[in-house]
mmCIF file of the N, C-alpha and C atoms, coordinates in Angstrom:
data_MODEL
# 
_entry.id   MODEL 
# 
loop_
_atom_site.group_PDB 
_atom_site.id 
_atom_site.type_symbol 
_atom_site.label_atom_id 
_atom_site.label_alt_id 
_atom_site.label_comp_id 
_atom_site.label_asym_id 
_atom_site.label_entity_id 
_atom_site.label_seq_id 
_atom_site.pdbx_PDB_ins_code 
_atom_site.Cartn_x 
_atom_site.Cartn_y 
_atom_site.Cartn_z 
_atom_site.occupancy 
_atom_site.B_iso_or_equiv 
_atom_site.pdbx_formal_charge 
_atom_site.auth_seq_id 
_atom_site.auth_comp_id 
_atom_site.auth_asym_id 
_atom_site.auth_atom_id 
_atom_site.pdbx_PDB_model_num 
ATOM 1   N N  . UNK A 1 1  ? 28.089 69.276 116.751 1.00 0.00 ? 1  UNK A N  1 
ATOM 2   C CA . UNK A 1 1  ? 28.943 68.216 117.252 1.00 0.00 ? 1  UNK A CA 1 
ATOM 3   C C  . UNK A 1 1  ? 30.361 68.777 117.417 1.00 0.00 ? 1  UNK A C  1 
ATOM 4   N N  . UNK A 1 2  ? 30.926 68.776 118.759 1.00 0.00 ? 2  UNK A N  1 
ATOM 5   C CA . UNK A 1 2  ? 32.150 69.007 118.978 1.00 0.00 ? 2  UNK A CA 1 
ATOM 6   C C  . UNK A 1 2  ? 33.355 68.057 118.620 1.00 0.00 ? 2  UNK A C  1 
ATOM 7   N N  . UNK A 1 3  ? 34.101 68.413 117.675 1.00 0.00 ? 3  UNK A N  1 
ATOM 8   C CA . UNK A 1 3  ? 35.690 67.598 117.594 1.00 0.00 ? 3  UNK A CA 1 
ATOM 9   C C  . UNK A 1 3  ? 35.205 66.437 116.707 1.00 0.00 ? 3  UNK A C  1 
ATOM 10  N N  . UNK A 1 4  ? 34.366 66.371 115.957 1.00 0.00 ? 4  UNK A N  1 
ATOM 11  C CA . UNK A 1 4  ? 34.017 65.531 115.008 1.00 0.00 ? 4  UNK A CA 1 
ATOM 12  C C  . UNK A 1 4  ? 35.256 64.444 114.129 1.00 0.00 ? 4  UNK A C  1 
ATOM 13  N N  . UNK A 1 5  ? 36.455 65.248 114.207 1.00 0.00 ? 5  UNK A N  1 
ATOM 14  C CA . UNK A 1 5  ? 37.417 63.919 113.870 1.00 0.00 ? 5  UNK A CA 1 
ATOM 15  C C  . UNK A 1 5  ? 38.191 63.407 114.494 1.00 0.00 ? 5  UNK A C  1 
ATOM 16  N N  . UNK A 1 6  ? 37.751 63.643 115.899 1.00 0.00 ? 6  UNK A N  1 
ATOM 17  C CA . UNK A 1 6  ? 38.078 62.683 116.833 1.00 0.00 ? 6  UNK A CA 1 
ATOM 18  C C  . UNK A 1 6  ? 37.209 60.992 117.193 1.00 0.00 ? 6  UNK A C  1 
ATOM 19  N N  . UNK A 1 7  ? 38.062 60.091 117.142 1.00 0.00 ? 7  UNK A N  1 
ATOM 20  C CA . UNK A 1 7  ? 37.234 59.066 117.284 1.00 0.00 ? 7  UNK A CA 1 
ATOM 21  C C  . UNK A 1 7  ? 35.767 59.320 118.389 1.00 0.00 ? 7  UNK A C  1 
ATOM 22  N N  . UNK A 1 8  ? 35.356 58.197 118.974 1.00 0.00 ? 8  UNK A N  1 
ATOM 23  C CA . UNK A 1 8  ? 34.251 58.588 119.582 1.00 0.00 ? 8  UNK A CA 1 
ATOM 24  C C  . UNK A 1 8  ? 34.311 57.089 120.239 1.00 0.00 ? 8  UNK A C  1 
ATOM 25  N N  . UNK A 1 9  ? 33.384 56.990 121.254 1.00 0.00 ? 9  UNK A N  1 
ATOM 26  C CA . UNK A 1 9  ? 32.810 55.893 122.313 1.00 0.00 ? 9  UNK A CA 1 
ATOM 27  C C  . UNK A 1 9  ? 31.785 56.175 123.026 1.00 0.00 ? 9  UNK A C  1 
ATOM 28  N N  . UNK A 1 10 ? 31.046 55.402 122.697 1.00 0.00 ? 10 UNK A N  1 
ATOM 29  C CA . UNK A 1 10 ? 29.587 55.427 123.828 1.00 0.00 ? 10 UNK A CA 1 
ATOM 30  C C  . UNK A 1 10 ? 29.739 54.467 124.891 1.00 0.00 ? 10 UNK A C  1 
ATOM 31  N N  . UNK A 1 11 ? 28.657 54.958 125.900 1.00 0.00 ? 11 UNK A N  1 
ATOM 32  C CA . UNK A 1 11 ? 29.184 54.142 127.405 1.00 0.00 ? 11 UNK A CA 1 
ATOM 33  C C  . UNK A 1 11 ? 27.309 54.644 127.868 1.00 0.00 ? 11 UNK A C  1 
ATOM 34  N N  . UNK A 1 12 ? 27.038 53.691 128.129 1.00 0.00 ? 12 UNK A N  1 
ATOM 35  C CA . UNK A 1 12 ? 25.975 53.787 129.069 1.00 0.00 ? 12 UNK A CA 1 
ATOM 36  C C  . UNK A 1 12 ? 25.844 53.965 130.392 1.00 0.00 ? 12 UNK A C  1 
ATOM 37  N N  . UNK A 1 13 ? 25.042 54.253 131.449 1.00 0.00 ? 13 UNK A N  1 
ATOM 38  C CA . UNK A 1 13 ? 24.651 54.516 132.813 1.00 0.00 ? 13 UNK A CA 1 
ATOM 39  C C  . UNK A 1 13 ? 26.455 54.300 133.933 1.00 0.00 ? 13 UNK A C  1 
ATOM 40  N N  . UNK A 1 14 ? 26.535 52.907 133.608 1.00 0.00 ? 14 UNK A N  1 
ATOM 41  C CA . UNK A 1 14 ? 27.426 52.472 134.750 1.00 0.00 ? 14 UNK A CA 1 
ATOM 42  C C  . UNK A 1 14 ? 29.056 53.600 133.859 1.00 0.00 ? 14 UNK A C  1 
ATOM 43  N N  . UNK A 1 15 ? 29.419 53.188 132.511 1.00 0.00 ? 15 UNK A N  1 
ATOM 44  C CA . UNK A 1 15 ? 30.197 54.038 132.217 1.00 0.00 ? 15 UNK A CA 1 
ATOM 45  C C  . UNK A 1 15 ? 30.123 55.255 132.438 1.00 0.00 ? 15 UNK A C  1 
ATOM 46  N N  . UNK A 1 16 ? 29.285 56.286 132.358 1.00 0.00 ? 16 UNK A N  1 
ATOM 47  C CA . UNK A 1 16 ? 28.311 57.459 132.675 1.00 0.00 ? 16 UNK A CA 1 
ATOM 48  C C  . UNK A 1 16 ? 29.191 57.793 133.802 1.00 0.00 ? 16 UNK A C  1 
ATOM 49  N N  . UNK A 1 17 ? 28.903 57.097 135.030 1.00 0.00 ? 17 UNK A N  1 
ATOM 50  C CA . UNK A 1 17 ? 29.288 57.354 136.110 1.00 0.00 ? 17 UNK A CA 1 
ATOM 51  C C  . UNK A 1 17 ? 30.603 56.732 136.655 1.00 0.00 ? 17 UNK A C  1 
ATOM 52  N N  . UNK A 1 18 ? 31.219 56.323 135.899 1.00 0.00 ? 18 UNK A N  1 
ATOM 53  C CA . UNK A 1 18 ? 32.902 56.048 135.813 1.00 0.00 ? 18 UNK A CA 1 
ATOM 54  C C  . UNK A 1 18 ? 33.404 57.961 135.516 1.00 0.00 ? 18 UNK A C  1 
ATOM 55  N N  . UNK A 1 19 ? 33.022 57.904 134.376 1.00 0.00 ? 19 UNK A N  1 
ATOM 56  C CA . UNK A 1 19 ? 33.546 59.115 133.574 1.00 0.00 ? 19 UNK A CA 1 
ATOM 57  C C  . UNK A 1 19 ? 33.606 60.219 134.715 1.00 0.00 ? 19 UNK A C  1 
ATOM 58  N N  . UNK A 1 20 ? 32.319 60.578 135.578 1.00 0.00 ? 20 UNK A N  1 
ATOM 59  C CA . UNK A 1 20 ? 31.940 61.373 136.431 1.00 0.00 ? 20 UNK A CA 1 
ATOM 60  C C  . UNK A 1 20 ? 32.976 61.306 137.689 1.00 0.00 ? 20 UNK A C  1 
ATOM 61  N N  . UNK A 1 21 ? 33.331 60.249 137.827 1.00 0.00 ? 21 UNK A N  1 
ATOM 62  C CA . UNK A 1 21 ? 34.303 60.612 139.080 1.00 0.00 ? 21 UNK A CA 1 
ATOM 63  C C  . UNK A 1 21 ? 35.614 59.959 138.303 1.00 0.00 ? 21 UNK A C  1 
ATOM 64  N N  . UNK A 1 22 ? 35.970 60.409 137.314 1.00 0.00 ? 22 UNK A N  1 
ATOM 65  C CA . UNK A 1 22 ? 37.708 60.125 136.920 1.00 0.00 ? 22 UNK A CA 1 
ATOM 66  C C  . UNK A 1 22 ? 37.687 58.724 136.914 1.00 0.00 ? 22 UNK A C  1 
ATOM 67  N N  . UNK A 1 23 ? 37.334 58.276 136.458 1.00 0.00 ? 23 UNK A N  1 
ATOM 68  C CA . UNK A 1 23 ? 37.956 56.142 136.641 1.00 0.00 ? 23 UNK A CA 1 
ATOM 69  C C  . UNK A 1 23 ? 38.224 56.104 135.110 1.00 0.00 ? 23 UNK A C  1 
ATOM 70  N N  . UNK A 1 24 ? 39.128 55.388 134.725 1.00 0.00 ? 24 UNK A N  1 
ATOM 71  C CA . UNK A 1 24 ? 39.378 54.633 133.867 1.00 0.00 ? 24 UNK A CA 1 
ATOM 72  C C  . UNK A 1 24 ? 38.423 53.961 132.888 1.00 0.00 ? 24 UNK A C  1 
ATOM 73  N N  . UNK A 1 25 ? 38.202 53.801 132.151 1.00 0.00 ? 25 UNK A N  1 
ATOM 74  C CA . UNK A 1 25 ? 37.064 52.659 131.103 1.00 0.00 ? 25 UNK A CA 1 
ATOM 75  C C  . UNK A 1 25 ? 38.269 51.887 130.371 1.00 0.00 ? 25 UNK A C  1 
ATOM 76  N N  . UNK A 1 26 ? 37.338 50.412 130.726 1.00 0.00 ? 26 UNK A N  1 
ATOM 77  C CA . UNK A 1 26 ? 37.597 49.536 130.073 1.00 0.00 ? 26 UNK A CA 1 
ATOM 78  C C  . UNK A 1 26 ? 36.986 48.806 129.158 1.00 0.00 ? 26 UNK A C  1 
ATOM 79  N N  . UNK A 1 27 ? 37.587 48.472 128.217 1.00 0.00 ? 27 UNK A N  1 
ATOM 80  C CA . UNK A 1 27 ? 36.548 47.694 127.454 1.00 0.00 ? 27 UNK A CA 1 
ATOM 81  C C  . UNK A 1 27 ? 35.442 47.364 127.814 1.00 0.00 ? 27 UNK A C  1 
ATOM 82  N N  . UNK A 1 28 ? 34.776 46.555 128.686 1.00 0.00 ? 28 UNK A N  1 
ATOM 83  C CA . UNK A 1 28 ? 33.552 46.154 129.121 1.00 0.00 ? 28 UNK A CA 1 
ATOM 84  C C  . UNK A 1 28 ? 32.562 47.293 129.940 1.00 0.00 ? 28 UNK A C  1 
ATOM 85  N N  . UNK A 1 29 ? 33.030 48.562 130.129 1.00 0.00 ? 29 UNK A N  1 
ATOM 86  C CA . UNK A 1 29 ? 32.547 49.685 130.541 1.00 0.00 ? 29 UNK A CA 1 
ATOM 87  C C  . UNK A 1 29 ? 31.902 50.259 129.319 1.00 0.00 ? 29 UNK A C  1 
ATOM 88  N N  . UNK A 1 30 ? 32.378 50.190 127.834 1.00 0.00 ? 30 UNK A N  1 
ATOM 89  C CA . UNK A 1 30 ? 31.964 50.956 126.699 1.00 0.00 ? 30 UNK A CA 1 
ATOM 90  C C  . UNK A 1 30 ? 31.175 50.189 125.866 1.00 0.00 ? 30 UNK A C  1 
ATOM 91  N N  . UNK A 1 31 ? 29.654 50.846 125.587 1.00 0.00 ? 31 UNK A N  1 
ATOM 92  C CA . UNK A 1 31 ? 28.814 50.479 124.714 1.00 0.00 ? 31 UNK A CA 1 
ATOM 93  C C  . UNK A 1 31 ? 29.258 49.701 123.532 1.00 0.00 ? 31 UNK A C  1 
ATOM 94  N N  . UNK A 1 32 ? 30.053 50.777 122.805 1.00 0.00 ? 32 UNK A N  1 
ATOM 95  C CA . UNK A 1 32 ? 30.968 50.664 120.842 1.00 0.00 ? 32 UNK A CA 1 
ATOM 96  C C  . UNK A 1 32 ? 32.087 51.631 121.379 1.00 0.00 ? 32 UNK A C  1 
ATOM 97  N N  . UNK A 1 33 ? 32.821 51.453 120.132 1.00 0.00 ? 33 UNK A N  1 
ATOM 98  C CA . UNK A 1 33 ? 33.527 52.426 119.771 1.00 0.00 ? 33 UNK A CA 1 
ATOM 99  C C  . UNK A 1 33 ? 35.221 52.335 120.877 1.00 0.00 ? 33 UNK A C  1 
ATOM 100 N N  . UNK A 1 34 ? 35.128 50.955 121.707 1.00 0.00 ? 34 UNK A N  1 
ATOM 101 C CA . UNK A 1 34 ? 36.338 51.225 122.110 1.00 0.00 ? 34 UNK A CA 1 
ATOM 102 C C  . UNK A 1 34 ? 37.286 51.336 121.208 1.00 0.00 ? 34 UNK A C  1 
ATOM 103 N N  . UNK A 1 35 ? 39.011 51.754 121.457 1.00 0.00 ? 35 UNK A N  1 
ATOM 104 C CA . UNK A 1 35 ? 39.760 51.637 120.240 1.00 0.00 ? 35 UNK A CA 1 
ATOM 105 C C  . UNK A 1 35 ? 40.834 50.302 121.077 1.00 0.00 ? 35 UNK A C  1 
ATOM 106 N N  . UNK A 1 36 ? 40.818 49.580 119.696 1.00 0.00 ? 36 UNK A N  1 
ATOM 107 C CA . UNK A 1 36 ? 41.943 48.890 120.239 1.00 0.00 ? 36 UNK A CA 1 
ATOM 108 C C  . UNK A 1 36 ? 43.389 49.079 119.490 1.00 0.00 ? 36 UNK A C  1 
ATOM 109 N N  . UNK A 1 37 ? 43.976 49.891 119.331 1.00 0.00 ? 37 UNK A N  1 
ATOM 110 C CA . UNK A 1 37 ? 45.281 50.095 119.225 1.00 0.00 ? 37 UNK A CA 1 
ATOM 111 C C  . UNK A 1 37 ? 45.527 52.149 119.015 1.00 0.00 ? 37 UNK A C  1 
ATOM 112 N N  . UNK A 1 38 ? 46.536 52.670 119.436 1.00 0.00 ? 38 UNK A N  1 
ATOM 113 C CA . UNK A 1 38 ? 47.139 53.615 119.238 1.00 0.00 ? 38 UNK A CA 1 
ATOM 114 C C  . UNK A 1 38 ? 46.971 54.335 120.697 1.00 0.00 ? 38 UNK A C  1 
ATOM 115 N N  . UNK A 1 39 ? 47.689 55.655 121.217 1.00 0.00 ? 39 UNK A N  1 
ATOM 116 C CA . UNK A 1 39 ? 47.227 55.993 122.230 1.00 0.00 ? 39 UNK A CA 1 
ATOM 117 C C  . UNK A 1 39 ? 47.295 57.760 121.971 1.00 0.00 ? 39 UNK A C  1 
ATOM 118 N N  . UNK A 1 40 ? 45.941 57.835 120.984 1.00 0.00 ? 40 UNK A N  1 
ATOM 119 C CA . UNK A 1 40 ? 45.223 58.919 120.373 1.00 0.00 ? 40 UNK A CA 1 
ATOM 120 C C  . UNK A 1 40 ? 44.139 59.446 121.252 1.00 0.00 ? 40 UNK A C  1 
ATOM 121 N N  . UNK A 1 41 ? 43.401 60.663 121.498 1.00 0.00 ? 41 UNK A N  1 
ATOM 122 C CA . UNK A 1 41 ? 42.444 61.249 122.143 1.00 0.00 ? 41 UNK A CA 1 
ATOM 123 C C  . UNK A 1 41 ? 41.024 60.688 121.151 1.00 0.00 ? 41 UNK A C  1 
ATOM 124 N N  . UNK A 1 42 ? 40.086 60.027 122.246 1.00 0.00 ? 42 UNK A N  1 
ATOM 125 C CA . UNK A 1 42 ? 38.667 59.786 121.793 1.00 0.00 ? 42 UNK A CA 1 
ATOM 126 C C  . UNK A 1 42 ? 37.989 60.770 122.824 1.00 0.00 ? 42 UNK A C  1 
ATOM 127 N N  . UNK A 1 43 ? 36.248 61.110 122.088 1.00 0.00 ? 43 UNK A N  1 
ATOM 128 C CA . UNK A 1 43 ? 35.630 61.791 122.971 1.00 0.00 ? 43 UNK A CA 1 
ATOM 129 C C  . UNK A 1 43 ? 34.687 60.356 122.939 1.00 0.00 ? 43 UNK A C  1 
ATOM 130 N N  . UNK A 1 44 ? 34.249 60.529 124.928 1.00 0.00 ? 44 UNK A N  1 
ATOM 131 C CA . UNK A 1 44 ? 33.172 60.108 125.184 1.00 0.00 ? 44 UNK A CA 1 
ATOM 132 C C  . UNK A 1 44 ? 31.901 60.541 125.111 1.00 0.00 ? 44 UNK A C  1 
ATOM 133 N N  . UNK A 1 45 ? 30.995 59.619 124.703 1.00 0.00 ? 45 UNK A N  1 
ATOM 134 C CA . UNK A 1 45 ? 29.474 60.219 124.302 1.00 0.00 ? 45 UNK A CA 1 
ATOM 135 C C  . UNK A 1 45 ? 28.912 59.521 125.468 1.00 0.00 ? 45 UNK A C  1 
ATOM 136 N N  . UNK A 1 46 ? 27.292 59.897 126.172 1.00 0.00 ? 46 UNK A N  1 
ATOM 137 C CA . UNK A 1 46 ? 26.344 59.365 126.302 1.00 0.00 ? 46 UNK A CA 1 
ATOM 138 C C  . UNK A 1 46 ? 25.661 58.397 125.544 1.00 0.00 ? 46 UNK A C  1 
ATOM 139 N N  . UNK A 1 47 ? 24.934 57.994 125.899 1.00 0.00 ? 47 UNK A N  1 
ATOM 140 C CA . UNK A 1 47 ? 23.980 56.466 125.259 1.00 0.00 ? 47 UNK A CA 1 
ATOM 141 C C  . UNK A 1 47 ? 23.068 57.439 124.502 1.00 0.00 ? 47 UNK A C  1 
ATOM 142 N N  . UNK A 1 48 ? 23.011 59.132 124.612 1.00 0.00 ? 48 UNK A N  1 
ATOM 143 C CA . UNK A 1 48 ? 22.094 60.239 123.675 1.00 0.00 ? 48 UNK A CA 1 
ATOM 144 C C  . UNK A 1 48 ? 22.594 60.313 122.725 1.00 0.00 ? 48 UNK A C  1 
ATOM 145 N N  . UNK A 1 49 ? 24.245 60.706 122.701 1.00 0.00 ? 49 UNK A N  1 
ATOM 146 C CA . UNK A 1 49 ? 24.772 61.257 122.065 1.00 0.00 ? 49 UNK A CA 1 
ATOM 147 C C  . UNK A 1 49 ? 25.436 62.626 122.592 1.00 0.00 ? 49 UNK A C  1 
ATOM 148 N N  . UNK A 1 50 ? 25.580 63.197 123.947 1.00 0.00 ? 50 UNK A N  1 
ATOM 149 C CA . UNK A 1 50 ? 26.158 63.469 124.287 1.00 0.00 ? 50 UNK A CA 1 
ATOM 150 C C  . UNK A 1 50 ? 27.596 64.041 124.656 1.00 0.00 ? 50 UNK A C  1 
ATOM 151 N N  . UNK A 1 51 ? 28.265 64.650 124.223 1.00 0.00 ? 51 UNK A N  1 
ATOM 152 C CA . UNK A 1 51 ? 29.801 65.131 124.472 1.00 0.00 ? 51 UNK A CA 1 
ATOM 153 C C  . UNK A 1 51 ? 29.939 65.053 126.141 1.00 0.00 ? 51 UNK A C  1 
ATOM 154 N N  . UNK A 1 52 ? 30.709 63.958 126.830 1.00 0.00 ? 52 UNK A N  1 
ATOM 155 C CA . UNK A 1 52 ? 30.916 63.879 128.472 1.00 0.00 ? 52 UNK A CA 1 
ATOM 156 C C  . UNK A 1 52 ? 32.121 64.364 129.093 1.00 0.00 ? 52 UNK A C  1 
ATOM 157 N N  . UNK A 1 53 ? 32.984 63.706 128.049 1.00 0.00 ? 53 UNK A N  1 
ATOM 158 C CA . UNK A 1 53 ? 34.005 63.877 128.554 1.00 0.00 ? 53 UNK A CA 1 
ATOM 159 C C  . UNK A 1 53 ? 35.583 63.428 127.388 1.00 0.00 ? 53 UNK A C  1 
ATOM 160 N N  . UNK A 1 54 ? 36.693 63.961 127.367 1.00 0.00 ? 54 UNK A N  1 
ATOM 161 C CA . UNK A 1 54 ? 37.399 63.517 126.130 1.00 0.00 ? 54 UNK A CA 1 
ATOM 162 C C  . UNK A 1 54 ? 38.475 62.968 126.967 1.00 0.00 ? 54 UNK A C  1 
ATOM 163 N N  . UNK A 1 55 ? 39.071 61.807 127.135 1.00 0.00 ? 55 UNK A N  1 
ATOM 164 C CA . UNK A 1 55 ? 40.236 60.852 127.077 1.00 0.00 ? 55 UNK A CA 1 
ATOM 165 C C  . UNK A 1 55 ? 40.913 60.291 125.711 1.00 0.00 ? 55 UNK A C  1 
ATOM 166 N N  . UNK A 1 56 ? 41.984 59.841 127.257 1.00 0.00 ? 56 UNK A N  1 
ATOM 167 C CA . UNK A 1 56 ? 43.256 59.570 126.432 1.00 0.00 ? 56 UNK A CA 1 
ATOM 168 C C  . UNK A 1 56 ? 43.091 57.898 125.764 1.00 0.00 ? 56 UNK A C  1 
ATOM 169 N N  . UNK A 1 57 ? 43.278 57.328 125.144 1.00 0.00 ? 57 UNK A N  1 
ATOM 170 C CA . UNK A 1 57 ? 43.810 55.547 125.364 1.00 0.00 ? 57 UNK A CA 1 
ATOM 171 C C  . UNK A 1 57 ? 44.917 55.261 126.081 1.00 0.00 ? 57 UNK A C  1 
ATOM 172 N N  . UNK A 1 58 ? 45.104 54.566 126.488 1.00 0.00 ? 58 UNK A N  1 
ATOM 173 C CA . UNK A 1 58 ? 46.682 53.996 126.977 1.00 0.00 ? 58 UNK A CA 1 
ATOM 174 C C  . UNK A 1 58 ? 46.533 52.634 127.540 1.00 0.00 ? 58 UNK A C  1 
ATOM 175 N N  . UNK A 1 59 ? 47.710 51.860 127.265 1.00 0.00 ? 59 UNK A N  1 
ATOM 176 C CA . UNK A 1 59 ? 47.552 50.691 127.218 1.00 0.00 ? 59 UNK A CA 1 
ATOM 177 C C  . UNK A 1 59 ? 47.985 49.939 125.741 1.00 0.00 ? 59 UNK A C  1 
ATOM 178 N N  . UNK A 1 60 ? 48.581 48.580 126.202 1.00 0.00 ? 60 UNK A N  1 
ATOM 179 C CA . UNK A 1 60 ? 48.787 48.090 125.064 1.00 0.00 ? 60 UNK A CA 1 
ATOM 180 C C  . UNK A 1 60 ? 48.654 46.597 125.263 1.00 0.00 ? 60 UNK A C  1 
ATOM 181 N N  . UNK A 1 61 ? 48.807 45.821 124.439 1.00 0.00 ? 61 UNK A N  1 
ATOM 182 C CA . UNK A 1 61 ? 48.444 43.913 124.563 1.00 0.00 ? 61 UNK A CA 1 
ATOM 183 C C  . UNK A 1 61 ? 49.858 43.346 125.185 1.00 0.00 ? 61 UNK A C  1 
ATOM 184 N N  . UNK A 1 62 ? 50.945 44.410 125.303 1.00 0.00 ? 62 UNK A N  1 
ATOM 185 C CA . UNK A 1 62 ? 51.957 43.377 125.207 1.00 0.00 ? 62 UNK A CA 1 
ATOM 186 C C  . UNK A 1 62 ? 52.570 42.375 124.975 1.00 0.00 ? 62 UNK A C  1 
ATOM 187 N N  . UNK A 1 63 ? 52.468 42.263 123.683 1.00 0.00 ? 63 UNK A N  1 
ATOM 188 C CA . UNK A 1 63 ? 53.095 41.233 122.856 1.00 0.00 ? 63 UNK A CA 1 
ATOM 189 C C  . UNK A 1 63 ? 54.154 40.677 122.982 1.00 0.00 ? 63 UNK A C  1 
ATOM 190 N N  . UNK A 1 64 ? 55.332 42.024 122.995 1.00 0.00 ? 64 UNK A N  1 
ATOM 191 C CA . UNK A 1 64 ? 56.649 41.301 123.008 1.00 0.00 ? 64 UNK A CA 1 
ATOM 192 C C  . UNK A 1 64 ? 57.005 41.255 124.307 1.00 0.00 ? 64 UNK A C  1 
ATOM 193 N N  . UNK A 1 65 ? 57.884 40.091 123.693 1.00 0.00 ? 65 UNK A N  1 
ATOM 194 C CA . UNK A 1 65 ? 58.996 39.231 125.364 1.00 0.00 ? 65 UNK A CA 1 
ATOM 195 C C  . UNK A 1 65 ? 59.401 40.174 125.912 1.00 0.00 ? 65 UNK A C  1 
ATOM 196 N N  . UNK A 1 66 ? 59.411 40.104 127.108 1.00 0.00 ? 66 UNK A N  1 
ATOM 197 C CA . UNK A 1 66 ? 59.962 40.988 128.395 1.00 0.00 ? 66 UNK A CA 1 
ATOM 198 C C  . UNK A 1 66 ? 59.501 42.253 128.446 1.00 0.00 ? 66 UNK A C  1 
ATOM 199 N N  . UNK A 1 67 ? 58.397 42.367 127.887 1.00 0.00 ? 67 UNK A N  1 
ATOM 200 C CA . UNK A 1 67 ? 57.897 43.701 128.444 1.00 0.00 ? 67 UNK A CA 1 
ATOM 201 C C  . UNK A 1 67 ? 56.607 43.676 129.422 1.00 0.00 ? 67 UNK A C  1 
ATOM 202 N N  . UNK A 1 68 ? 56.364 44.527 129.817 1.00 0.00 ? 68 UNK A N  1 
ATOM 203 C CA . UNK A 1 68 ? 55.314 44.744 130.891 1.00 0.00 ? 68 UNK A CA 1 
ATOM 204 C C  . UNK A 1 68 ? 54.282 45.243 130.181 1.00 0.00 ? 68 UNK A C  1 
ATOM 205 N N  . UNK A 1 69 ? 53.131 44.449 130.399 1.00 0.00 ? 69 UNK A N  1 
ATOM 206 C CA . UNK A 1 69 ? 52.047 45.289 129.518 1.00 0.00 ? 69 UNK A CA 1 
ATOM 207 C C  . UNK A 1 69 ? 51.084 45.703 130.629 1.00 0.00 ? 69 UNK A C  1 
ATOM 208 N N  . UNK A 1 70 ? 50.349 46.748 130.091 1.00 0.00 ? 70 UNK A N  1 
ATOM 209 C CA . UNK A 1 70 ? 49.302 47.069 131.062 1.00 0.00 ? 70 UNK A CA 1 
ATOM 210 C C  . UNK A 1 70 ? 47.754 47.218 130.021 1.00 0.00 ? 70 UNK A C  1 
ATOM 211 N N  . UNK A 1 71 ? 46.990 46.842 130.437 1.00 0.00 ? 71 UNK A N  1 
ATOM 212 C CA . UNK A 1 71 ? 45.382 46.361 130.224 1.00 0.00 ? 71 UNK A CA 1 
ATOM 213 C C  . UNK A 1 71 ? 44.999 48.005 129.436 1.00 0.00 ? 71 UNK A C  1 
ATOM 214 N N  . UNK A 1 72 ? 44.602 47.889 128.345 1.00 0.00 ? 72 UNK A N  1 
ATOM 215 C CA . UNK A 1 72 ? 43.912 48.573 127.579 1.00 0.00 ? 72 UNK A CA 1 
ATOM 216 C C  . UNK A 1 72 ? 42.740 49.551 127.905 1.00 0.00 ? 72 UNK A C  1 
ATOM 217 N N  . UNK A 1 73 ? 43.214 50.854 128.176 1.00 0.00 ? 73 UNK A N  1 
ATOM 218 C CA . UNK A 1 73 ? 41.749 51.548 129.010 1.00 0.00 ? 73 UNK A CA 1 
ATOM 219 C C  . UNK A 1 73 ? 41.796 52.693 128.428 1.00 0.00 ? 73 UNK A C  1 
ATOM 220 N N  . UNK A 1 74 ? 40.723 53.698 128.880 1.00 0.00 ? 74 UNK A N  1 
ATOM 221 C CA . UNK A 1 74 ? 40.684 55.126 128.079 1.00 0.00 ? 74 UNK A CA 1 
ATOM 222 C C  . UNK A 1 74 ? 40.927 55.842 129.491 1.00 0.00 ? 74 UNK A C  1 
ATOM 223 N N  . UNK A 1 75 ? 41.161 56.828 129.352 1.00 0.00 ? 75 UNK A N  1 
ATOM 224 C CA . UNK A 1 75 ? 41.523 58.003 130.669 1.00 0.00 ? 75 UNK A CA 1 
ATOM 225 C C  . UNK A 1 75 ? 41.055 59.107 130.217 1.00 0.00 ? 75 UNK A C  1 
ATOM 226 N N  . UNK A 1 76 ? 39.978 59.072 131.272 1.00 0.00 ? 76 UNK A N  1 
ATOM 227 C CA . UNK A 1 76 ? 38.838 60.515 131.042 1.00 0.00 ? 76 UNK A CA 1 
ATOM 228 C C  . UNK A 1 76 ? 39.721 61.806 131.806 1.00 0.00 ? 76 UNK A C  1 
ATOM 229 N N  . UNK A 1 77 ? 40.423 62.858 130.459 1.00 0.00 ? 77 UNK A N  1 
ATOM 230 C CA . UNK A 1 77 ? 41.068 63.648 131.499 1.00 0.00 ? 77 UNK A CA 1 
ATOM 231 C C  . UNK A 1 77 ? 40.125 65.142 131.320 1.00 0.00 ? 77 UNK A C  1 
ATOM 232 N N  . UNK A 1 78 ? 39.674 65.760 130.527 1.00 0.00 ? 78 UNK A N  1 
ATOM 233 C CA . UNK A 1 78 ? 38.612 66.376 130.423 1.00 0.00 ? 78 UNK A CA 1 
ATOM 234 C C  . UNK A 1 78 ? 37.299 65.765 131.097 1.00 0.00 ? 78 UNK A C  1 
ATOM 235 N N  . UNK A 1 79 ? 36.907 66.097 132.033 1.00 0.00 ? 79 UNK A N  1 
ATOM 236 C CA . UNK A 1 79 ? 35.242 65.669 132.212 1.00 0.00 ? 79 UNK A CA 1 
ATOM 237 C C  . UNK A 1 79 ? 34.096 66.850 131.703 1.00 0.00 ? 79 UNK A C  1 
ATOM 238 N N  . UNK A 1 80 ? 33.209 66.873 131.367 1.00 0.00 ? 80 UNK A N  1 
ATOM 239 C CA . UNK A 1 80 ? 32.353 67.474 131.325 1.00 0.00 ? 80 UNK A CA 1 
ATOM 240 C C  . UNK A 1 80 ? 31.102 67.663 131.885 1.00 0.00 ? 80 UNK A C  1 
ATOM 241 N N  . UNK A 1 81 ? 31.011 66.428 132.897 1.00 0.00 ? 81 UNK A N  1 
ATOM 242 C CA . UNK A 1 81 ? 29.880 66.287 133.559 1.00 0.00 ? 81 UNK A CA 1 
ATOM 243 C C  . UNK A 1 81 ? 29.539 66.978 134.529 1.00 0.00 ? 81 UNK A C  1 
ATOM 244 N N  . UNK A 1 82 ? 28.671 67.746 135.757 1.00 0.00 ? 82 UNK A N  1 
ATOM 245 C CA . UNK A 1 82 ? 28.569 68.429 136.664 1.00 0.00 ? 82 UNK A CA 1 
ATOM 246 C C  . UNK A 1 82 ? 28.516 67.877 138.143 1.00 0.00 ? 82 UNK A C  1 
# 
């Protein structure tokens, strides 16, 4: 297992093929394992178990007044897929 203390996320078929051409995951793209707070490196797994690809988080809830928030996603910047 590669990078083992890095968090982790599984993503099935349709995530699968997000990862494969660079898109974003969002919550509803990931099996488990989304994170909801910090903007730390997770690796993506397959629905095998798989090493696919390692992203970033980014994104936050925007809580406070007057700020701009933007929607909670992971950013696959390593791919590993072929």
């Amino acid at each position: 297992m590669l990078l083992p203390e890095w968090p982790a996320v599984r993503v099935g078929a349709e995530g699968r093929s997000r990862v494969g051409h660079g898109r974003e995951l969002q919550p509803a793209d990931v099996l488990s394992g989304f994170p909801s707070e910090g903007d730390g490196r997770v690796r993506i797994l397959d629905e095998a178990g798989e090493l696919i690809a390692l992203a970033t988080a980014r994104g936050a809830g925007g809580d406070e007044v007057g700020t701009l928030s933007r929607p909670r996603v992971l950013h696959p910047d390593v791919v590993l897929l072929g």
